[in-house]
LUMLODREN-533125 format. One line per field, with one value per residue: residue in one letter; x, y, z of N, C-alpha, C in turn; residue number from 1. Coordinates in Angstrom, 2 decimals. Example, Ala and Ser with C-alpha at 12.3 -4.5 7.8 and 13.67 -1.06 7.14 Angstrom:
BEGIN
code: c(A|S)
n.c1: c(13.19|12.85)
n.c2: c(-5.69|-2.25)
n.c3: c(7.80|7.08)
ca.c1: c(12.30|13.67)
ca.c2: c(-4.50|-1.06)
ca.c3: c(7.80|7.14)
c.c1: c(13.20|12.90)
c.c2: c(-3.30|0.03)
c.c3: c(7.80|7.87)
pos: c(1|2)
***
This chain:
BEGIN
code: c(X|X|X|X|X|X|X|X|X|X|X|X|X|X|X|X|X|X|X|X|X|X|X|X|X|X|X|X|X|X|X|X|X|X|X|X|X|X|X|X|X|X|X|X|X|X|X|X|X|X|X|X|X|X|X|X|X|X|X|X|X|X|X|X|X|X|X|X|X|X|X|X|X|X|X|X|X|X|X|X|X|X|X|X|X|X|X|X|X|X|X|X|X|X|X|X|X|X|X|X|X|X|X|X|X|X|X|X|X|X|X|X|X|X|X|X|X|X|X|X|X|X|X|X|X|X|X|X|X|X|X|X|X|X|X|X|X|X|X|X|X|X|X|X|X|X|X|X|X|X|X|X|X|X|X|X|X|X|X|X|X|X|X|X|X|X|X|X|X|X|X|X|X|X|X|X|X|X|X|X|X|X|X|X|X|X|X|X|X|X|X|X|X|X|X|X|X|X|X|X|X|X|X|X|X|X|X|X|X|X|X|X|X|X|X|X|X|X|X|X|X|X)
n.c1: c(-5.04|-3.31|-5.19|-5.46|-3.17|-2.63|-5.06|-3.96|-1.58|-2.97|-4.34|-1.91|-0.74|-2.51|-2.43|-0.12|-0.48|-2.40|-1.01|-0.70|2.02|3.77|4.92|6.10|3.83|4.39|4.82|3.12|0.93|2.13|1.93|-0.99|-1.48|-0.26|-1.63|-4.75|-3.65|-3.12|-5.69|-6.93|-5.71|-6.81|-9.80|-9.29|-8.44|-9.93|-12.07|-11.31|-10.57|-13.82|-14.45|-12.87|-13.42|-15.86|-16.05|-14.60|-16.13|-16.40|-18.11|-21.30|-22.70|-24.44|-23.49|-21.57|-23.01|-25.13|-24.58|-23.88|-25.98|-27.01|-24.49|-21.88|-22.52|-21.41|-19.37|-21.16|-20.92|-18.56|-17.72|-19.90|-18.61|-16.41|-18.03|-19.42|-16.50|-16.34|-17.98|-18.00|-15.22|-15.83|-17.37|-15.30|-13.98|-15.17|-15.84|-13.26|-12.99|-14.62|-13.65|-13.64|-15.93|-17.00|-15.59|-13.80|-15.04|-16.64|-20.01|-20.07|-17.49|-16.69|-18.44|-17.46|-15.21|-15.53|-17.21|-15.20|-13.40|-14.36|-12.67|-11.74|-12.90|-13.25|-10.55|-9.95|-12.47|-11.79|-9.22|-9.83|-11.74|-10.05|-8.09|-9.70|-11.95|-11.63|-9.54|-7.37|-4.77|-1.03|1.99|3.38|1.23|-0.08|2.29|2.03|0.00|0.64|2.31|0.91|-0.72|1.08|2.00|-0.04|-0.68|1.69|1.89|-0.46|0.34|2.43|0.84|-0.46|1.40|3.88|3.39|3.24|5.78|7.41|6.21|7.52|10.01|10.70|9.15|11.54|13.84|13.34|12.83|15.50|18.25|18.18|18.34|21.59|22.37|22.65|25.67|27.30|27.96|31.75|33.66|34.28|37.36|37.51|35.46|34.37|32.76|32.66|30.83|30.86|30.60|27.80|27.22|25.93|27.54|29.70|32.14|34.91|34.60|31.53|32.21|33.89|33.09|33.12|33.94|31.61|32.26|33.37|30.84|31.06|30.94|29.46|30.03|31.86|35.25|37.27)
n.c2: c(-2.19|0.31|1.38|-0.20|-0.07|2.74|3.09|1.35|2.85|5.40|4.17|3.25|5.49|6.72|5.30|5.97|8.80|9.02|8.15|9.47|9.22|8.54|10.36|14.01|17.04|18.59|16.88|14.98|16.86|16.74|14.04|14.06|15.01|13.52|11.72|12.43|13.47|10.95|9.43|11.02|10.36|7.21|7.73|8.96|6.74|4.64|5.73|5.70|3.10|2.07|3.68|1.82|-0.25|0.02|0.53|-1.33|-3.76|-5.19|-5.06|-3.92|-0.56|-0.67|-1.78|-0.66|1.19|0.19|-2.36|-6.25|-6.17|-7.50|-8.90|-10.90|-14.42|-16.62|-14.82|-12.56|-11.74|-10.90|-9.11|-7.20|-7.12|-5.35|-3.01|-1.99|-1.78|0.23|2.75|2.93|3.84|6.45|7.07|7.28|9.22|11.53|11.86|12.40|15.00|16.41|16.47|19.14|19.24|17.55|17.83|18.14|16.17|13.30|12.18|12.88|12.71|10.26|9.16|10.30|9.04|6.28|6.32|7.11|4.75|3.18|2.59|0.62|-1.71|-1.22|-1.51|-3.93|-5.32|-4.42|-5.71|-8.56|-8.10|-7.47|-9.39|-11.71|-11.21|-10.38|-11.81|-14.41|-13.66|-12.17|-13.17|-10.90|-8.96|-10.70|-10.69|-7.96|-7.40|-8.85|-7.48|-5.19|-6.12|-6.93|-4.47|-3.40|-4.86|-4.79|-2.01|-1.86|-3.44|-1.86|0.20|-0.58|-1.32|-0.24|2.04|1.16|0.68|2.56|3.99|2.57|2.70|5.56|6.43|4.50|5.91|8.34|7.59|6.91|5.53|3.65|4.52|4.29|2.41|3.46|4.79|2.62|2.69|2.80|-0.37|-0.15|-0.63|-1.52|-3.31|-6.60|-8.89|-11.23|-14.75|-15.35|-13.50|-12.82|-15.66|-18.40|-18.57|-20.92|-21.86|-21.88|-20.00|-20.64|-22.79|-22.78|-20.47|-16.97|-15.96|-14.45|-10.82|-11.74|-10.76|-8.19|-7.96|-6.49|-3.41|-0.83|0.01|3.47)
n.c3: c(-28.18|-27.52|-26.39|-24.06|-22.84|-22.44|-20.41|-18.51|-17.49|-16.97|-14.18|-13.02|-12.35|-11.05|-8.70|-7.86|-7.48|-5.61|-3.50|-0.10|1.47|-0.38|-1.93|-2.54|-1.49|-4.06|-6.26|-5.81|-7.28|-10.08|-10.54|-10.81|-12.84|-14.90|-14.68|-15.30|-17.73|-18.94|-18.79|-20.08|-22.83|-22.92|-23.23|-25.87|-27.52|-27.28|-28.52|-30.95|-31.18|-31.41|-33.60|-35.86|-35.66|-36.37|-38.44|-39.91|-40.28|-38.06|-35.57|-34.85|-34.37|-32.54|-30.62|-29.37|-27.79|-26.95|-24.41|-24.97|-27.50|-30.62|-31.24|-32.67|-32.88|-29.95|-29.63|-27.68|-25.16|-24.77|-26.25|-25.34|-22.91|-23.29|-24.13|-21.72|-20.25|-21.61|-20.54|-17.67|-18.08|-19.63|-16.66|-14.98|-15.45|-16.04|-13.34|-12.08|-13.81|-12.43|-9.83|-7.99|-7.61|-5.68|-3.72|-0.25|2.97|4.47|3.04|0.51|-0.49|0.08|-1.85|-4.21|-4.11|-4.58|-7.26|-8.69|-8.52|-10.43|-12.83|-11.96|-12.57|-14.83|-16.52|-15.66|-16.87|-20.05|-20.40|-19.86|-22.65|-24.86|-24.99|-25.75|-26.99|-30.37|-32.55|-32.42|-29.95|-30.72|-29.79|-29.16|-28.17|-26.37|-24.76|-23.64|-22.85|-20.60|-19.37|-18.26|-16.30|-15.13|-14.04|-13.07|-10.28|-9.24|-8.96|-6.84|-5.15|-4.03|-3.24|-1.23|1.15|1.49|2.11|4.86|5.81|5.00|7.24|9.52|9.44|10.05|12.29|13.89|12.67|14.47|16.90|17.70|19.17|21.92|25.68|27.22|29.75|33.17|34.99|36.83|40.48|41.60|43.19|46.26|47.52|50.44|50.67|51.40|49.06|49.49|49.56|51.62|53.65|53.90|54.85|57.09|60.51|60.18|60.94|62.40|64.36|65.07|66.21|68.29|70.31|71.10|74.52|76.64|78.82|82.18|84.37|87.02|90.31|92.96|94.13|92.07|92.06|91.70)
ca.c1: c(-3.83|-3.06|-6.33|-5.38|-1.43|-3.06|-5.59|-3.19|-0.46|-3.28|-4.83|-1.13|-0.50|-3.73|-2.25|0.95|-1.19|-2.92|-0.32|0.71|3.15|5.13|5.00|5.84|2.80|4.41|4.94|1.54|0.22|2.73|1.87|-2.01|-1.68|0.10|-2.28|-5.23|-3.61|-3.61|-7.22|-7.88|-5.42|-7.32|-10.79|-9.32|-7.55|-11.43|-13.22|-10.55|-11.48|-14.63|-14.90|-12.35|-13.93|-17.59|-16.03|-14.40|-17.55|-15.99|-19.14|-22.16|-22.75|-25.19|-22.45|-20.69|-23.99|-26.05|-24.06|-24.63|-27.06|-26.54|-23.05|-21.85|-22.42|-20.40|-18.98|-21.76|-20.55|-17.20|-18.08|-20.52|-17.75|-16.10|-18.82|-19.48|-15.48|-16.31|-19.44|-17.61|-14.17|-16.28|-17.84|-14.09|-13.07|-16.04|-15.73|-12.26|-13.10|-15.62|-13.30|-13.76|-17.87|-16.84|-14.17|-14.71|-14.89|-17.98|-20.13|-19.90|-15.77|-17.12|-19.18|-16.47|-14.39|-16.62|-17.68|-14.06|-12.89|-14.79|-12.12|-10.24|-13.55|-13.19|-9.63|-10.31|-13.18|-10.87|-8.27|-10.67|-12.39|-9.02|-7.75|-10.62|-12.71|-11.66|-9.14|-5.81|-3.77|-0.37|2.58|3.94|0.28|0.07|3.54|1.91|-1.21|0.77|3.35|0.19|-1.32|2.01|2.52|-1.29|-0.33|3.21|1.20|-1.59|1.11|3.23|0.33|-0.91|2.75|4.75|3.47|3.17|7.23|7.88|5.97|8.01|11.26|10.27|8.94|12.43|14.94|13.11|13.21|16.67|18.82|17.81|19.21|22.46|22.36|23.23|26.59|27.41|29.09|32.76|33.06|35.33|38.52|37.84|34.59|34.09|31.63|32.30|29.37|31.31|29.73|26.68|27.06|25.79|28.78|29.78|33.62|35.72|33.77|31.06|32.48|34.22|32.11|34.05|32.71|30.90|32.92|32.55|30.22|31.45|29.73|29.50|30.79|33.21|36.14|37.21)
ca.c2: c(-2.29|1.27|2.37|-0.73|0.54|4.22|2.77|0.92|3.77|5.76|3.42|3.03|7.09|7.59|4.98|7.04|10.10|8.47|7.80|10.70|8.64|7.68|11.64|15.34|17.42|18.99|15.60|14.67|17.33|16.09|12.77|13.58|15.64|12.92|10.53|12.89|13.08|9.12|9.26|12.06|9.85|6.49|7.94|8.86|5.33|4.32|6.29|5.41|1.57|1.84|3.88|1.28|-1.93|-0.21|0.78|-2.63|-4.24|-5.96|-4.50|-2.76|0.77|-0.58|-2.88|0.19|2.31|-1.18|-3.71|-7.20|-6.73|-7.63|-9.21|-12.17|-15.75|-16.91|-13.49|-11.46|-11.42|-10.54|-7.62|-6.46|-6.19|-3.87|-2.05|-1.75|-1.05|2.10|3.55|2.90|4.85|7.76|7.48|7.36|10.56|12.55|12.07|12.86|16.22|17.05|16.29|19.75|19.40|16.73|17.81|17.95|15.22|13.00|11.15|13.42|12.62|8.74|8.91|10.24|7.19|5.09|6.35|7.04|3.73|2.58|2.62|-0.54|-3.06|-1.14|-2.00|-5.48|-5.68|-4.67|-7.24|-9.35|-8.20|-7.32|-10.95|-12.77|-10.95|-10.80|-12.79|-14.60|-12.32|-12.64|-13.42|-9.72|-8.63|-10.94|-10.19|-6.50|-7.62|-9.61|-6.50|-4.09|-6.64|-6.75|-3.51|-2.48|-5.48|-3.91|-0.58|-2.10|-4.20|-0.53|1.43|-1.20|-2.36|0.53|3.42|0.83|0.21|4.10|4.55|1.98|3.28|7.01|5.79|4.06|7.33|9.60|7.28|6.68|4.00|2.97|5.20|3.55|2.37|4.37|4.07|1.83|3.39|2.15|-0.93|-0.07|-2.07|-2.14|-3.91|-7.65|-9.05|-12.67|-14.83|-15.80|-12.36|-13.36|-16.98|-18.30|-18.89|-22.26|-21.70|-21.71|-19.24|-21.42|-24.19|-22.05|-18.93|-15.77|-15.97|-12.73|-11.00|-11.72|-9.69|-7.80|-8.08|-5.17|-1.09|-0.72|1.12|4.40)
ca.c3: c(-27.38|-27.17|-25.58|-22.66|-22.36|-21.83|-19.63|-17.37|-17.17|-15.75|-13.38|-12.18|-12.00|-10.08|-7.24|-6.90|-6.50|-4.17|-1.83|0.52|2.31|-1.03|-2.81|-1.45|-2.07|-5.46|-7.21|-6.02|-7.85|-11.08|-10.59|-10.39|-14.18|-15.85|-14.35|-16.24|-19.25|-19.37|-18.60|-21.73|-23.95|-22.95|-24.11|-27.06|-27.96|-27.28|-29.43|-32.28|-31.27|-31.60|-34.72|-36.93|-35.61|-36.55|-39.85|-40.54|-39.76|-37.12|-34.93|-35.34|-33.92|-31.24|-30.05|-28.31|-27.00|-25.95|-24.34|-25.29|-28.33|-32.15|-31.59|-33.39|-32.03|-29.18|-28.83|-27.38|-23.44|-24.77|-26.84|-24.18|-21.71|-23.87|-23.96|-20.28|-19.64|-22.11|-20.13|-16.66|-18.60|-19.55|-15.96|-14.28|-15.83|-15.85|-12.13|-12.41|-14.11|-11.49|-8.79|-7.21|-7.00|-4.06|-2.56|1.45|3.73|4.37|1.96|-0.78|-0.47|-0.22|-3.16|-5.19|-4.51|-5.23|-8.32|-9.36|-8.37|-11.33|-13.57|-11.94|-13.29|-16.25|-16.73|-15.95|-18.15|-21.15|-20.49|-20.94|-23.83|-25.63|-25.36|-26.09|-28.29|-31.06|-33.17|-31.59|-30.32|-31.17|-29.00|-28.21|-27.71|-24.94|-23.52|-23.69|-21.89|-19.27|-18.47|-18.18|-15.27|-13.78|-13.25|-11.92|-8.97|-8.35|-7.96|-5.77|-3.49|-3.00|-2.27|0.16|1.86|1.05|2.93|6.53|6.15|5.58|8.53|10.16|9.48|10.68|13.87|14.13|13.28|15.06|18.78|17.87|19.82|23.78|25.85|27.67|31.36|34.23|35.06|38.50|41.08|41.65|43.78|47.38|47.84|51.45|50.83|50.62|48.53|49.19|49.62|53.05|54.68|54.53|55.39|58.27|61.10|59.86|60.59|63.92|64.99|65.23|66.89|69.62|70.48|72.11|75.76|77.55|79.70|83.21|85.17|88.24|91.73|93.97|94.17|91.33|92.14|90.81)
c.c1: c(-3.43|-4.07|-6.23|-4.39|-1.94|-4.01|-4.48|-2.45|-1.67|-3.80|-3.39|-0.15|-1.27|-3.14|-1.23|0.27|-1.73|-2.63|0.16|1.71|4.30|5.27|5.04|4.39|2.97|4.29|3.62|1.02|0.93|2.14|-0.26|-2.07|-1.20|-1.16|-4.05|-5.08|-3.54|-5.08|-8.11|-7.64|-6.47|-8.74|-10.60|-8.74|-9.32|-12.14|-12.80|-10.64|-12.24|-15.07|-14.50|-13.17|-15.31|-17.49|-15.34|-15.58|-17.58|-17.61|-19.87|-22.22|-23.43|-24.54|-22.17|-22.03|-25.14|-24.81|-24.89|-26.07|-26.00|-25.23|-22.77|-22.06|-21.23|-19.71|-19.97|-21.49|-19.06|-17.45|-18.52|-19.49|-16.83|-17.11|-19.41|-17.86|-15.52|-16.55|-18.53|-16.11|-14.53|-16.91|-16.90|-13.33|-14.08|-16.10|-14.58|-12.37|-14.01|-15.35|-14.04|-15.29|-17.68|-15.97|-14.89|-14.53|-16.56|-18.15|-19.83|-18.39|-16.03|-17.70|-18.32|-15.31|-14.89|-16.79|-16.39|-13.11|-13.40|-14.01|-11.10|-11.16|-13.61|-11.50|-9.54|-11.28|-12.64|-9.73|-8.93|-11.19|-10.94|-8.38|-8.62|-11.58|-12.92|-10.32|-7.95|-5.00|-2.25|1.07|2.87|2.54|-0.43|1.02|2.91|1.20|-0.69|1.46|2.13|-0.50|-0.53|2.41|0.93|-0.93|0.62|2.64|0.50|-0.26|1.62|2.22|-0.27|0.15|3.54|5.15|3.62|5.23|8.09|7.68|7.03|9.30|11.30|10.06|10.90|14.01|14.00|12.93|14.48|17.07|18.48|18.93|20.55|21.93|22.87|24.21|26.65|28.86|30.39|32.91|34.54|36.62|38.40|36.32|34.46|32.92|31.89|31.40|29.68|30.67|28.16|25.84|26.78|27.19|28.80|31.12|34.20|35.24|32.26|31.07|33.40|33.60|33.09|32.70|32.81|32.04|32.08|31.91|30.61|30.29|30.32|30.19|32.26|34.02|36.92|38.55)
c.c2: c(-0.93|1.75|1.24|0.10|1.68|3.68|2.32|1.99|4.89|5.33|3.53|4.67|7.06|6.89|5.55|8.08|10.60|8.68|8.82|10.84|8.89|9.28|12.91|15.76|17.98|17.93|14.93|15.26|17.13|15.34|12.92|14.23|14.75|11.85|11.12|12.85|11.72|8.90|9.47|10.79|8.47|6.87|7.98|7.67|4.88|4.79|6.04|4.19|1.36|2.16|2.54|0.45|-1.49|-0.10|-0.64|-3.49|-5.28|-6.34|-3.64|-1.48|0.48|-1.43|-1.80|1.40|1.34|-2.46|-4.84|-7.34|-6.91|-7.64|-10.69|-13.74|-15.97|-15.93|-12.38|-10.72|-11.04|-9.18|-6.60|-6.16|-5.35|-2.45|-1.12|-1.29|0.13|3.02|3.76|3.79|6.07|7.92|7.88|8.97|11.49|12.75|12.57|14.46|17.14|16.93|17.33|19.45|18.33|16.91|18.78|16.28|14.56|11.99|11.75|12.73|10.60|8.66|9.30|9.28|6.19|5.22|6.32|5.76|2.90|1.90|1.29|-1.42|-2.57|-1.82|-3.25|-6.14|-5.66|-5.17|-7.92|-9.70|-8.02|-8.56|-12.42|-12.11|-10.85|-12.17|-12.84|-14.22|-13.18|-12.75|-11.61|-9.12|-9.37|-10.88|-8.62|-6.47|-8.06|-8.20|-5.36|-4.88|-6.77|-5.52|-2.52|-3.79|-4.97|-2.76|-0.96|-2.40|-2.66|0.23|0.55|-1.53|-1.05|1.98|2.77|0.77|1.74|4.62|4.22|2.69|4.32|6.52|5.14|5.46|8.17|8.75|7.22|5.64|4.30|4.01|4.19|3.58|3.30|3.68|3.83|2.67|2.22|1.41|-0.45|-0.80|-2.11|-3.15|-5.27|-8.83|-10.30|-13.43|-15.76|-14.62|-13.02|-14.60|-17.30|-18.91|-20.02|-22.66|-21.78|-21.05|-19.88|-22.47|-23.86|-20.60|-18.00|-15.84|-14.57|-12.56|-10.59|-10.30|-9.18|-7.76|-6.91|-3.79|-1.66|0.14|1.92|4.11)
c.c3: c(-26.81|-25.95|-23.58|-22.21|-21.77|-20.54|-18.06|-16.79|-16.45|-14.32|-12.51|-11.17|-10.86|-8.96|-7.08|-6.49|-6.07|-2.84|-1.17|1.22|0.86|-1.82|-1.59|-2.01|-3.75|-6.46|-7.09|-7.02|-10.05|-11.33|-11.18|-12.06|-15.20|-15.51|-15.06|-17.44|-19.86|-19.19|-19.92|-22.82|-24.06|-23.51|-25.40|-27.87|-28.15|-28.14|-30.86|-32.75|-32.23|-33.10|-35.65|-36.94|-36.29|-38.36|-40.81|-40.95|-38.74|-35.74|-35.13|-33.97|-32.80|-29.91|-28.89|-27.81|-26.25|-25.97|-24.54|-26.32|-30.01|-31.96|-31.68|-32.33|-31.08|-29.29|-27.69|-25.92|-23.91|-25.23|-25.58|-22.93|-21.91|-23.75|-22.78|-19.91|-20.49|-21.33|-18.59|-17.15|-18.32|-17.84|-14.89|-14.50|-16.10|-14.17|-11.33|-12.50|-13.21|-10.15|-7.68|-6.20|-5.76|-3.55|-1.16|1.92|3.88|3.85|1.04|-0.94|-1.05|-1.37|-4.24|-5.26|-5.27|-6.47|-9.19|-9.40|-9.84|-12.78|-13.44|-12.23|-14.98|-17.33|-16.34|-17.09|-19.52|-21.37|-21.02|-22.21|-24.88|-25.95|-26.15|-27.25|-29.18|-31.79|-32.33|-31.17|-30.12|-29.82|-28.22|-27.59|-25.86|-23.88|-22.76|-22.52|-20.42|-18.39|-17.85|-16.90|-14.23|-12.95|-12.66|-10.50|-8.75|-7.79|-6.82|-4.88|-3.00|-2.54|-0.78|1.33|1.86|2.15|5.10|6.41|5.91|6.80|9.58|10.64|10.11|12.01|14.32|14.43|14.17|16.73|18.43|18.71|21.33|24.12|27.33|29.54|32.27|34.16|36.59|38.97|41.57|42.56|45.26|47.48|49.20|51.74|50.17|50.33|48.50|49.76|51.49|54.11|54.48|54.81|56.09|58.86|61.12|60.35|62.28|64.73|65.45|66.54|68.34|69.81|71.47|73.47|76.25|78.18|80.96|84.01|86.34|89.27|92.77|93.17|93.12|91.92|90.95|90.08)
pos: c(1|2|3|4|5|6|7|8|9|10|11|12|13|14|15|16|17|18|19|20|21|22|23|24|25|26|27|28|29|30|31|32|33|34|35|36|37|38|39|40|41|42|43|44|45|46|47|48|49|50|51|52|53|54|55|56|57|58|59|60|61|62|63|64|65|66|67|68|69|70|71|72|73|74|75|76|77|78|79|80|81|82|83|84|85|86|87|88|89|90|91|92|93|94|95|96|97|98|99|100|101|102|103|104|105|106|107|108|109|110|111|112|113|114|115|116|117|118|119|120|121|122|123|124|125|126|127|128|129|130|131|132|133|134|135|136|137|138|139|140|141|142|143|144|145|146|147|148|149|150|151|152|153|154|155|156|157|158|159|160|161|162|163|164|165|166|167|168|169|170|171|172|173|174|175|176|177|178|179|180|181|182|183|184|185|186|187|188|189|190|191|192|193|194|195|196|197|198|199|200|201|202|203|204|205|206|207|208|209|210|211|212|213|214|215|216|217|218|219|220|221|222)
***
């Protein structure tokens, strides 16, 4: 139980200091030392495992250095995936400790994901094996188990959802509000805007027309 709880609490460190939307750079570098020292403590919850159960006789010694051999009937795929979320542990935090040797951009940068990502089938694999492998576990042990699955999905949803709706917001204060309309110039009082100007002459005017005036014939006088 301990060596999952440590497990989870770093699995859920490493996605805060992950995110460089949701941390300044100092708390990153907080976030990324507590999220180590859950890495160290989880080996050692593991190695404390493995010794009791080999000293109970719960499991033999080849249990935890060969997956899947010499383990009891109808356990042996359970055991063995303990044994495999060990090997993939130690391979999560030795990659961890060797961050620098890949740091850069590239594949090298890719291959250290990858390899460090390893640690989220390892923490699935020991759900598994912790519930099922050996004997019944007891009610708070599975409350334990359930809160440690809820809170690696709360991490996953914020680092996936979290940093697009910070963005959002930012993008939002920094245009600030529409900028207001021009303002209209003031309307004349000697001008009229009724829809009678540009009617056609339907009106008295119409129906009696102002006549020309007459034309003169010959020498005007002065």
């Amino acid at each position: 139980m301990l060596t999952l709880v440590s497990l989870t609490a770093a699995v859920v460190w490493g996605l805060v200091a992950a995110g460089r939307t949701l941390l300044l750079p100092r708390s990153r570098l907080l976030a990324q030392g507590v999220h180590r020292a859950l890495g160290t403590a989880s080996l050692g919850f593991l190695a404390l495992h493995i010794a009791v159960k080999v000293a109970e006789g719960h499991a033999h010694v080849l249990n935890a250095l060969l997956p899947f051999t010499r383990t009891p009937a109808g356990a042996s795929a359970l055991i063995g995936f303990g044994a495999v979320a060990g090997y993939l542990m130690v391979l999560a935090a030795a990659t961890g400790a060797l961050r620098s040797a890949f740091a850069g951009r590239g594949r090298a940068s890719e291959r250290w994901r990858a390899l460090h990502a390893c640690a989220y089938p390892a923490w699935c694999l020991a759900l598994v094996h912790g519930l099922k492998a050996g004997r019944a576990p007891s009610g708070w042990v599975t409350t334990g188990y359930a809160l440690c699955l809820a809170a690696v999905a709360a991490a996953l949803l914020a680092r996936a959802f979290l940093p697009h709706v910070l963005r959002a917001r930012l993008r939002a204060r920094t245009a600030g509000p529409p900028p207001p309309p021009p303002p209209q110039p003031p309307a004349s009082p000697y001008s009229d805007s009724s829809p009678s100007d540009s009617a056609p002459p339907y009106g008295r005017h119409a129906l009696h027309p102002v006549p020309a005036p007459p034309a003169s014939h010959g020498r005007s006088r002065p």
